[in-house]
DSSP file (Angstrom, degrees, kcal/mol; ACC not computed):
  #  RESIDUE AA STRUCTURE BP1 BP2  ACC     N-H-->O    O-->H-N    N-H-->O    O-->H-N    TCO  KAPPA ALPHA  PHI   PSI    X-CA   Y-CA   Z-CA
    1    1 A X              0   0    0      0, 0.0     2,-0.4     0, 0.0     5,-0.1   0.000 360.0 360.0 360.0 119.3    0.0    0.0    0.0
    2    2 A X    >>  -     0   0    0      1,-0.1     3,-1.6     4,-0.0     4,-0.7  -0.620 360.0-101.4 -70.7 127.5    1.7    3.8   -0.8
    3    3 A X  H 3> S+     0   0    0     -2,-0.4     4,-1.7     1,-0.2     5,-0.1   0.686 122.9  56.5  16.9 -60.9    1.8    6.4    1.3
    4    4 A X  H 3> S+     0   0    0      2,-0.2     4,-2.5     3,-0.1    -1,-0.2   0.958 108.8  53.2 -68.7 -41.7   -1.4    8.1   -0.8
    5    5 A X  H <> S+     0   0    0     -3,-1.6     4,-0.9     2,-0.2    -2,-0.2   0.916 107.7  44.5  -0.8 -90.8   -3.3    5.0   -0.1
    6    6 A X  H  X S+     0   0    0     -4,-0.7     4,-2.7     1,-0.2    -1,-0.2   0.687 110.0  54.9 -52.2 -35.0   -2.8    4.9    3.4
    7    7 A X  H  X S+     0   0    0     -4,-1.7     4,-2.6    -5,-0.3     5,-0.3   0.974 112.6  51.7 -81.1 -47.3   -3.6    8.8    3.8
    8    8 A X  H  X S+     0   0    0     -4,-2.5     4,-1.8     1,-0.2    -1,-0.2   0.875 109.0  40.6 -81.7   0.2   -6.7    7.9    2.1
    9    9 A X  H  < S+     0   0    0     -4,-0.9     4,-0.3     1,-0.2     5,-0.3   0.920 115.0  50.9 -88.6  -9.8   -7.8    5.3    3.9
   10   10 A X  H  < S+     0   0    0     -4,-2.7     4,-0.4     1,-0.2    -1,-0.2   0.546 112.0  61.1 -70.7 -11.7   -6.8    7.1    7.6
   11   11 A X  H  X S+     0   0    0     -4,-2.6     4,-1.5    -5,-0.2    -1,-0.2   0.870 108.5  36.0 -80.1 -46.1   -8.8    9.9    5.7
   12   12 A X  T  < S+     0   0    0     -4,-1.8    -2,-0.2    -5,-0.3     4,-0.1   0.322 116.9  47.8 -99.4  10.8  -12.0    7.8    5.5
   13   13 A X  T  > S+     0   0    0     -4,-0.3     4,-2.6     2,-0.1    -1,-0.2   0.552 105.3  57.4-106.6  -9.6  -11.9    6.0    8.7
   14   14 A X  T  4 S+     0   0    0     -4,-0.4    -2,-0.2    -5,-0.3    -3,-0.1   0.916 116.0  47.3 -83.7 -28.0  -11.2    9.3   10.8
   15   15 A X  T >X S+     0   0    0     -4,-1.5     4,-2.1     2,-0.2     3,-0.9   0.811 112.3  41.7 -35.0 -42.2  -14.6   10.3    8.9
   16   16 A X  H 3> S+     0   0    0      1,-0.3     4,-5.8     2,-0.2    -2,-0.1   0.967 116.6  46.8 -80.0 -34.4  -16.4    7.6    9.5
   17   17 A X  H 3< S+     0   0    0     -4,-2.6    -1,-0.3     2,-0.2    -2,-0.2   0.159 118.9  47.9 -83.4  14.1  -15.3    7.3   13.1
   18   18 A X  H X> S+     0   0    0     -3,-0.9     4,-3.9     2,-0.1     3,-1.3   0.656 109.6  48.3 -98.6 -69.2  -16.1   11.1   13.2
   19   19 A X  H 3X S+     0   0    0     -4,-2.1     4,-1.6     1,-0.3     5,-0.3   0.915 112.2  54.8 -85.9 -50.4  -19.3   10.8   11.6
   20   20 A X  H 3< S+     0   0    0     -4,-5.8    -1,-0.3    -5,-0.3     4,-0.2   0.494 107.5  45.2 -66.8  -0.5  -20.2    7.8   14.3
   21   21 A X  H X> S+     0   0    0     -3,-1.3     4,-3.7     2,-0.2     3,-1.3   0.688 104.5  57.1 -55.0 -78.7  -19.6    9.6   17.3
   22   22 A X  H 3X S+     0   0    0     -4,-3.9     4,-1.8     1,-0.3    -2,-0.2   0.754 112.6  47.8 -50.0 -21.1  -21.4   12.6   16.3
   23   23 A X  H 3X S+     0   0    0     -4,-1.6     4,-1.7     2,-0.2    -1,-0.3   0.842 118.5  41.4 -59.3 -51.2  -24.5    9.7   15.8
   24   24 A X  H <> S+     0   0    0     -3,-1.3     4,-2.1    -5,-0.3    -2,-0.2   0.860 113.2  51.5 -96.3 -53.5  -23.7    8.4   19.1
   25   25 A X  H  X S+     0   0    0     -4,-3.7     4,-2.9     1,-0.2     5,-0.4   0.867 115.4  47.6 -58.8 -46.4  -23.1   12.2   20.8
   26   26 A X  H >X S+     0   0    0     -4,-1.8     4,-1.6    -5,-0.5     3,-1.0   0.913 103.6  51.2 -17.3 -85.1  -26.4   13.1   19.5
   27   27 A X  H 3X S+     0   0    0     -4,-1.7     4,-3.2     1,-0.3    -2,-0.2   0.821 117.0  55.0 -61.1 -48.7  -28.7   10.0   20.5
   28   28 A X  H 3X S+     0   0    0     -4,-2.1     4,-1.4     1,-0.2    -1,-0.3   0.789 108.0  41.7 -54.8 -37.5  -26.9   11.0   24.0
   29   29 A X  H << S+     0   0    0     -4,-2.9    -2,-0.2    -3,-1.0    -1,-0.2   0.543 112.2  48.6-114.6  12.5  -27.7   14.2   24.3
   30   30 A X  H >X S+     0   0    0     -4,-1.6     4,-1.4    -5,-0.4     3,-0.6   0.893 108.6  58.2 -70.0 -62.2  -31.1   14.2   23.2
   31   31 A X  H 3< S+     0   0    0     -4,-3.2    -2,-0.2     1,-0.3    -3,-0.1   0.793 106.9  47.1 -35.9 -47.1  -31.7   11.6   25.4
   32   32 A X  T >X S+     0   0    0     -4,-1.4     4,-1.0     1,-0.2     3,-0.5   0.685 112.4  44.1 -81.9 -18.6  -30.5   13.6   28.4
   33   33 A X  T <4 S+     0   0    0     -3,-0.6    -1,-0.2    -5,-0.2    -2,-0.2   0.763 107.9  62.8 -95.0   5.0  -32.4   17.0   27.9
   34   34 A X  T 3< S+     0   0    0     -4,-1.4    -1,-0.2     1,-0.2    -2,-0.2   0.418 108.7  41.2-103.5  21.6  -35.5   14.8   27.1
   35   35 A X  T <4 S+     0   0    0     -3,-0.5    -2,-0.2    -5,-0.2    -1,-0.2   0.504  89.6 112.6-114.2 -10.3  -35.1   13.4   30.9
   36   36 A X  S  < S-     0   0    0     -4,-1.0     8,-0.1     1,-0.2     3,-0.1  -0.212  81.9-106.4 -57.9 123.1  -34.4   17.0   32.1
   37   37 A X    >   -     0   0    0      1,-0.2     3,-0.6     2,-0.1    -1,-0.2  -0.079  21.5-148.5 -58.6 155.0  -37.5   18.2   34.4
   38   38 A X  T 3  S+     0   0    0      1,-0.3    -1,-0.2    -3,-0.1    -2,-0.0   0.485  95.5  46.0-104.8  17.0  -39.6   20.6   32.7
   39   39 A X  T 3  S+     0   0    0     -3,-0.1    -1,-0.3     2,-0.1    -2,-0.1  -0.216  92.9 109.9-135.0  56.3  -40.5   22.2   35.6
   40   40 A X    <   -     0   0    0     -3,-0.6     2,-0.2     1,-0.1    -4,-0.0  -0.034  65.0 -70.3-109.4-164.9  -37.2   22.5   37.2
   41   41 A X    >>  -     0   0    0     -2,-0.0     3,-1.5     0, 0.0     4,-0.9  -0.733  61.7 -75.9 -85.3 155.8  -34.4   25.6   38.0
   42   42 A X  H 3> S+     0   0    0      1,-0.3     4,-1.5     2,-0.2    -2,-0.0   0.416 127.1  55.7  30.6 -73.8  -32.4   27.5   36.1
   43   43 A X  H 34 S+     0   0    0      1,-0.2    -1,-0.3     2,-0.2     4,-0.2   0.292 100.3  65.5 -64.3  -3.7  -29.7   24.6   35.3
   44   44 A X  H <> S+     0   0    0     -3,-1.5     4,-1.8     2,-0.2     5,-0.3   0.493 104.0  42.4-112.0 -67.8  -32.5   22.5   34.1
   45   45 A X  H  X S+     0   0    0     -4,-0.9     4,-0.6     1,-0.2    -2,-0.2   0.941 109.3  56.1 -60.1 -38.2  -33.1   24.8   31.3
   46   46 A X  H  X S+     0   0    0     -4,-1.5     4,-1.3     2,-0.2    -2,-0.2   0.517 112.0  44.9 -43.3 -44.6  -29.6   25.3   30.6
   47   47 A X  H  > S+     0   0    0      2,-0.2     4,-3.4     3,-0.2     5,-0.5   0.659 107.4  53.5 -80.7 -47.8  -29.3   21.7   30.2
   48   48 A X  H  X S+     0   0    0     -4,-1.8     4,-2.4     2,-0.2    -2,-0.2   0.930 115.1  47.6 -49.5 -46.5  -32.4   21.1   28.1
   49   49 A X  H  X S+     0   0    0     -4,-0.6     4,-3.1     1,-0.3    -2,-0.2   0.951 111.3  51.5 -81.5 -59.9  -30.8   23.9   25.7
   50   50 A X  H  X S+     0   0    0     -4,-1.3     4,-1.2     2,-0.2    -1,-0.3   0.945 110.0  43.0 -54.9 -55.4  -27.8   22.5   25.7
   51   51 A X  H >X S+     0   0    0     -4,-3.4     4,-1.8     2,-0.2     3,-1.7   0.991 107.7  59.2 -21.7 -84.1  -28.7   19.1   24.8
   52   52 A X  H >X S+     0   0    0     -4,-2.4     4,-3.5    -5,-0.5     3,-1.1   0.917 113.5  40.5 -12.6 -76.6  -31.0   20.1   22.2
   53   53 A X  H 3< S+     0   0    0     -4,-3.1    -1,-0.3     1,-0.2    -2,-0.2   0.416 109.4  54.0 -83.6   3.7  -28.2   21.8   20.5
   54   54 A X  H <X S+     0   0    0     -3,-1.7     4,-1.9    -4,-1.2    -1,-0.2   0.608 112.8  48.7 -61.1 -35.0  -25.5   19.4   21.0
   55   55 A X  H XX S+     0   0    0     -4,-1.8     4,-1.3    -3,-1.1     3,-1.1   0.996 118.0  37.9 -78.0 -70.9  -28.0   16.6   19.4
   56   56 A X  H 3X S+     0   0    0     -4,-3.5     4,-1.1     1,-0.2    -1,-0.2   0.602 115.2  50.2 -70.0  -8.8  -28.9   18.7   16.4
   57   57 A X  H 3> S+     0   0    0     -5,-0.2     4,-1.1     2,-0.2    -1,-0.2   0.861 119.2  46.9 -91.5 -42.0  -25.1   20.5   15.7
   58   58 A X  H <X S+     0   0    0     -4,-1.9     4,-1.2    -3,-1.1    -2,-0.2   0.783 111.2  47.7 -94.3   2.3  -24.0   16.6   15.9
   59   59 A X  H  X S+     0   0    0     -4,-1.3     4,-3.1     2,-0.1     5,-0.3   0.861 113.5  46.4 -73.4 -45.3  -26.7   15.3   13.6
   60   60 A X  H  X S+     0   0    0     -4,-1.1     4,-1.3    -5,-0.2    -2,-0.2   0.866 116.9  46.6 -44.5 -24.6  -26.0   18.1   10.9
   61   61 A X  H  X S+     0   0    0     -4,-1.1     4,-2.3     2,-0.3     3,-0.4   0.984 106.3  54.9 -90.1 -59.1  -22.2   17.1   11.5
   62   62 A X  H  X S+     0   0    0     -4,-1.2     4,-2.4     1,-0.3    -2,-0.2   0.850 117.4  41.5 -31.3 -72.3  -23.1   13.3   11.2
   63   63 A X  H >X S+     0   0    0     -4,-3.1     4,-0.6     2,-0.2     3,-0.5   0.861 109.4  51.5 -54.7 -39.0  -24.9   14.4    7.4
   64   64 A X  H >< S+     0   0    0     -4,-1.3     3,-2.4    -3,-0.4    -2,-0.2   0.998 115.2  39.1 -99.2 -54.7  -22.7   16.6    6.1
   65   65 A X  H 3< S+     0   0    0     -4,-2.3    -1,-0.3     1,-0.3    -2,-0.2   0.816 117.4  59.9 -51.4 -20.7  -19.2   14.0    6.6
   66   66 A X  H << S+     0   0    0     -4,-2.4    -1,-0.3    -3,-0.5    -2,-0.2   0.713  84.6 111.1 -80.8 -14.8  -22.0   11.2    5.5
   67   67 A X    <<  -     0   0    0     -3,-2.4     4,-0.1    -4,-0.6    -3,-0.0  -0.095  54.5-161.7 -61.9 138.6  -22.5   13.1    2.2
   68   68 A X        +     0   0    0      2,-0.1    -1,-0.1     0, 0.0     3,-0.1   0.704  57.0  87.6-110.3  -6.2  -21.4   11.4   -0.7
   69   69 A X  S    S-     0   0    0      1,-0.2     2,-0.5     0, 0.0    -2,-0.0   0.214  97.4 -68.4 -55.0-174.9  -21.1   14.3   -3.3
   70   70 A X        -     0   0    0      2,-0.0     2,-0.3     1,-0.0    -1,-0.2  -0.715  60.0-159.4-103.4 147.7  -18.6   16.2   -3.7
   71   71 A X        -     0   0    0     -2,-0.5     2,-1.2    -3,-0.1     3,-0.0  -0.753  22.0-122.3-120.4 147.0  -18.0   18.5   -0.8
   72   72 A X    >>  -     0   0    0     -2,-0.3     4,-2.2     1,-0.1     3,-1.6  -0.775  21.1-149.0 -98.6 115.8  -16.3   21.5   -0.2
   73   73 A X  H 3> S+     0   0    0     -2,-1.2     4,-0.5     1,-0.3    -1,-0.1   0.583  93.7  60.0 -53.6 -21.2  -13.6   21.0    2.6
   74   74 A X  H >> S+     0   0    0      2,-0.2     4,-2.0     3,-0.2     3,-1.1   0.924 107.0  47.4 -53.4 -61.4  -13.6   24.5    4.1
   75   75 A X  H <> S+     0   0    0     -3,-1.6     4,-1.9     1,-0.3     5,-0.5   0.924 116.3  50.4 -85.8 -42.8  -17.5   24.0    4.9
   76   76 A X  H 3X S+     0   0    0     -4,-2.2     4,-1.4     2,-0.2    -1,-0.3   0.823 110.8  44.0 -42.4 -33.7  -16.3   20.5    6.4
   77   77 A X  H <X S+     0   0    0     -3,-1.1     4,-1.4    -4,-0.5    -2,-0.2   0.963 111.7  50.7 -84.2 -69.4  -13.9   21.7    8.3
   78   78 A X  H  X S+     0   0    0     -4,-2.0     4,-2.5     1,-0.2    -2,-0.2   0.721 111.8  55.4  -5.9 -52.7  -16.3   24.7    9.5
   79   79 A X  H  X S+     0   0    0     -4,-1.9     4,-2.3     2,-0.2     3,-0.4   0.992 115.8  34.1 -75.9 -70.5  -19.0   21.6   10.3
   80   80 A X  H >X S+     0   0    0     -4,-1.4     4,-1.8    -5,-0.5     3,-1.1   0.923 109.0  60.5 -74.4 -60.2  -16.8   19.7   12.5
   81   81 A X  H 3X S+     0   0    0     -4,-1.4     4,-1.9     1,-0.3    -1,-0.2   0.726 111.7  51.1 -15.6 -60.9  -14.8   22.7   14.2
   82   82 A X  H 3X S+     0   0    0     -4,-2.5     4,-1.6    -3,-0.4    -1,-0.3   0.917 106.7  48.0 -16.6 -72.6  -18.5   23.6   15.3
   83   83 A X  H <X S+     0   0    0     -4,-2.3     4,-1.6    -3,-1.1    -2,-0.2   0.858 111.6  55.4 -65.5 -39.3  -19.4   20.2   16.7
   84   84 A X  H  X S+     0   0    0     -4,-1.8     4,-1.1    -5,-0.3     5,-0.2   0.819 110.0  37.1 -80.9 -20.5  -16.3   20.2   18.5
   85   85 A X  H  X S+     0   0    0     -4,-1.9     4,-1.1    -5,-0.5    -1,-0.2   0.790 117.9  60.1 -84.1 -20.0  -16.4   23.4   20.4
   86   86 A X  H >X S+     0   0    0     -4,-1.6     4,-1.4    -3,-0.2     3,-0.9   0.973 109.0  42.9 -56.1 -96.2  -20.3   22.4   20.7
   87   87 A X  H 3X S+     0   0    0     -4,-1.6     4,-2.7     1,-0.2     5,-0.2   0.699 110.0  54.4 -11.0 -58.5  -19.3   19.2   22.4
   88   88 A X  H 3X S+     0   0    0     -4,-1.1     4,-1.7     2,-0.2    -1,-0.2   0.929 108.5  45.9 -35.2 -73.2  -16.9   20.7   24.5
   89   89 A X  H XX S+     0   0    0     -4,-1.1     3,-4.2    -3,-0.9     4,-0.5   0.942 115.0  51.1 -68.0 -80.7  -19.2   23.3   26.0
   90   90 A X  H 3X S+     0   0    0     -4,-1.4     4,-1.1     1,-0.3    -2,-0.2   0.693 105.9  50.2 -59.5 -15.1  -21.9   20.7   26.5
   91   91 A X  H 3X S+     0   0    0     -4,-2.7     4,-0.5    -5,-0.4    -1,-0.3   0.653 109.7  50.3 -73.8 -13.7  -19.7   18.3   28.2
   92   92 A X  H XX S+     0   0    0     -3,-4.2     3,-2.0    -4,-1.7     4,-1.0   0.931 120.7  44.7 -73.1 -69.0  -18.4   21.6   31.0
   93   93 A X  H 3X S+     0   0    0     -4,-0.5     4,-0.8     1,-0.3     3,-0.2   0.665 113.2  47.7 -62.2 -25.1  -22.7   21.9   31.2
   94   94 A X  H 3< S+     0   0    0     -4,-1.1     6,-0.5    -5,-0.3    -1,-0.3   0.601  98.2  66.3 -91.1  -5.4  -23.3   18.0   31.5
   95   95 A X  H << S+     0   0    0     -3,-2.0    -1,-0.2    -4,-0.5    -2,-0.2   0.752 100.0  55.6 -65.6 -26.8  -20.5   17.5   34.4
   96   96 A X  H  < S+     0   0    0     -4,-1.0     2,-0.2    -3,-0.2    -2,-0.2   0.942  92.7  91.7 -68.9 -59.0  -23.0   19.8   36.7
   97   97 A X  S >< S-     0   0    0     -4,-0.8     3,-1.9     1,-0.1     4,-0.1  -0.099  72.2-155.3 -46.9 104.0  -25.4   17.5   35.9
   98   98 A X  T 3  S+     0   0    0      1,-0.3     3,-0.2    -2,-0.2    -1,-0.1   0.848  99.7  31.0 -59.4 -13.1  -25.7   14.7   38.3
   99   99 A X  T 3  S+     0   0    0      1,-0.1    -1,-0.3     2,-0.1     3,-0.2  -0.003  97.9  91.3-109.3  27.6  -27.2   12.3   35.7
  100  100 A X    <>  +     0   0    0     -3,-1.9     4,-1.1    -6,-0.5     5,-0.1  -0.273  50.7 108.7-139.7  22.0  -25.3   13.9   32.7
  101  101 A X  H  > S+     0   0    0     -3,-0.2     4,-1.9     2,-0.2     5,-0.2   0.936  80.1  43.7 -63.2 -45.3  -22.4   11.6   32.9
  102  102 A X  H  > S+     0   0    0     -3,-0.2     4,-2.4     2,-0.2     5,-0.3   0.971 113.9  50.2 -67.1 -38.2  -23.1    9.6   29.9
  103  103 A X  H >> S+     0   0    0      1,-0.2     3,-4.3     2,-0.2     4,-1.1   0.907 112.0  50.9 -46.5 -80.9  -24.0   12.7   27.9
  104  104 A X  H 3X S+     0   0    0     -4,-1.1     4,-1.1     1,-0.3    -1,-0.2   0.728 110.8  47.9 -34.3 -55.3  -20.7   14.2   29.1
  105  105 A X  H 3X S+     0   0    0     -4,-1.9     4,-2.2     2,-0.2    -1,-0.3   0.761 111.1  47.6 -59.7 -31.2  -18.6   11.0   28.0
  106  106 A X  H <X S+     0   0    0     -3,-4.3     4,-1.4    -4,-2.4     5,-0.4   0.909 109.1  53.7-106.9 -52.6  -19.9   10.7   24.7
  107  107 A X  H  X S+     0   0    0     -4,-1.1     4,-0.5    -5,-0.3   -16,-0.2   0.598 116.1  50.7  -4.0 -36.0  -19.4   14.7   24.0
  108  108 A X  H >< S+     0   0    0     -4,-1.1     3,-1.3    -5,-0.2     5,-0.2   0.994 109.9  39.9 -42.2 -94.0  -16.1   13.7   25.0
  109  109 A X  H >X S+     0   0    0     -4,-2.2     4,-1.3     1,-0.4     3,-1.2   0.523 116.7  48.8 -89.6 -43.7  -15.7   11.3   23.1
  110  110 A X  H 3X S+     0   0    0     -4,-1.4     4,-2.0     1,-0.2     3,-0.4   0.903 106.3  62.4 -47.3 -61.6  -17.3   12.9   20.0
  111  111 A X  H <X S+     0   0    0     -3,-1.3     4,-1.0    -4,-0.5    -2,-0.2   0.619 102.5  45.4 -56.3 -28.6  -15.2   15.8   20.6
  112  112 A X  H <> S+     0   0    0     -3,-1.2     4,-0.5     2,-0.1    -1,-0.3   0.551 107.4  61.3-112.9  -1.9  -11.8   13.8   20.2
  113  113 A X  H  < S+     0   0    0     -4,-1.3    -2,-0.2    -3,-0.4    -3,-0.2   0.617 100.2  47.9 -89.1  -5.5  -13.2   12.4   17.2
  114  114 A X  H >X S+     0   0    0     -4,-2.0     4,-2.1     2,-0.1     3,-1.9   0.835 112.8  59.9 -76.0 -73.7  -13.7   16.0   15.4
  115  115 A X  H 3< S+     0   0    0     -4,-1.0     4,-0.4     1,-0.3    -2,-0.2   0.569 108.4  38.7 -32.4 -27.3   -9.9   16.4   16.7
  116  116 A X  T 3X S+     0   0    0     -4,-0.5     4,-2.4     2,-0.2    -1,-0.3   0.623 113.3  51.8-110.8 -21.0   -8.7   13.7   14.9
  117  117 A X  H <> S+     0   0    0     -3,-1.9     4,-1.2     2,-0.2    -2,-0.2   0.810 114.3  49.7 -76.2 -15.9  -10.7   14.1   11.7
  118  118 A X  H  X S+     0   0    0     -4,-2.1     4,-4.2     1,-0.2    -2,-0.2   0.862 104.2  55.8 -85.1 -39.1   -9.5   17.6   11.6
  119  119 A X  H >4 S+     0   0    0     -5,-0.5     3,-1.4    -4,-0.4    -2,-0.2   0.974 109.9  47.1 -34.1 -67.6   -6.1   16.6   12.1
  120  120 A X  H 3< S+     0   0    0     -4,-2.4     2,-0.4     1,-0.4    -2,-0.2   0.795 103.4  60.2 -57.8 -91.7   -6.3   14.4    9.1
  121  121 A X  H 3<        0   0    0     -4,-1.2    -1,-0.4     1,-0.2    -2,-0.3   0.504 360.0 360.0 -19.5 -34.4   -7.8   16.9    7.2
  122  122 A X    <<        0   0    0     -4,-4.2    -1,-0.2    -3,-1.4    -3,-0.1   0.531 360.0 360.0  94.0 360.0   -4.5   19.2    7.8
């Protein structure tokens, strides 16, 4: 296998293993702002909000690395750079949370899997 080879296939598994994550980070944090009380304090809204908009920034992310057209890499890069500072911030807001561990973990975990797809990207 050459050298170009190899870059593309570490190019398409740090996508896919990008693009699964962000599925994964999602499912999690929908899941947690849709357990969030709806009659709660402050941090309870905050949580909801955050979720919400962790879910949908890593479903968008999810599509747009799933796309199979031809893509422009700027707006790729843009997409996940997003999702990772998204992630980020909603894993600081799900660490407050006493039930927000998994949420937290797979934000995490989502979050070093943007790092490394960006990495490859260059």
């Amino acid at each position: 296998m050459t050298t170009s080879q190899q870059e593309v296939y570490r190019f398409l598994e740090d996508r896919f293993a990008c693009a699964l994550a962000c599925t994964e980070c999602a499912r999690a944090c929908a899941l947690r702002a849709s357990l969030a009380e709806t009659e709660g304090p402050y941090d309870q809204e905050v949580l909801r909000r955050k979720g919400i908009m962790c879910a949908e920034v890593c479903d968008t992310t999810c599509r747009v690395l799933s796309d199979q057209g031809p893509q422009d890499v700027a707006r790729i890069r843009g997409e996940v750079e997003w999702c990772l500072a998204v992630c980020l911030e909603s894993a600081h807001v799900f660490d407050a949370d006493p039930g927000g561990a998994q949420a937290a973990r797979s934000c995490r975990e989502c979050a070093r899997a943007c790092s490394g797809f960006l990495a490859t990207l260059g």
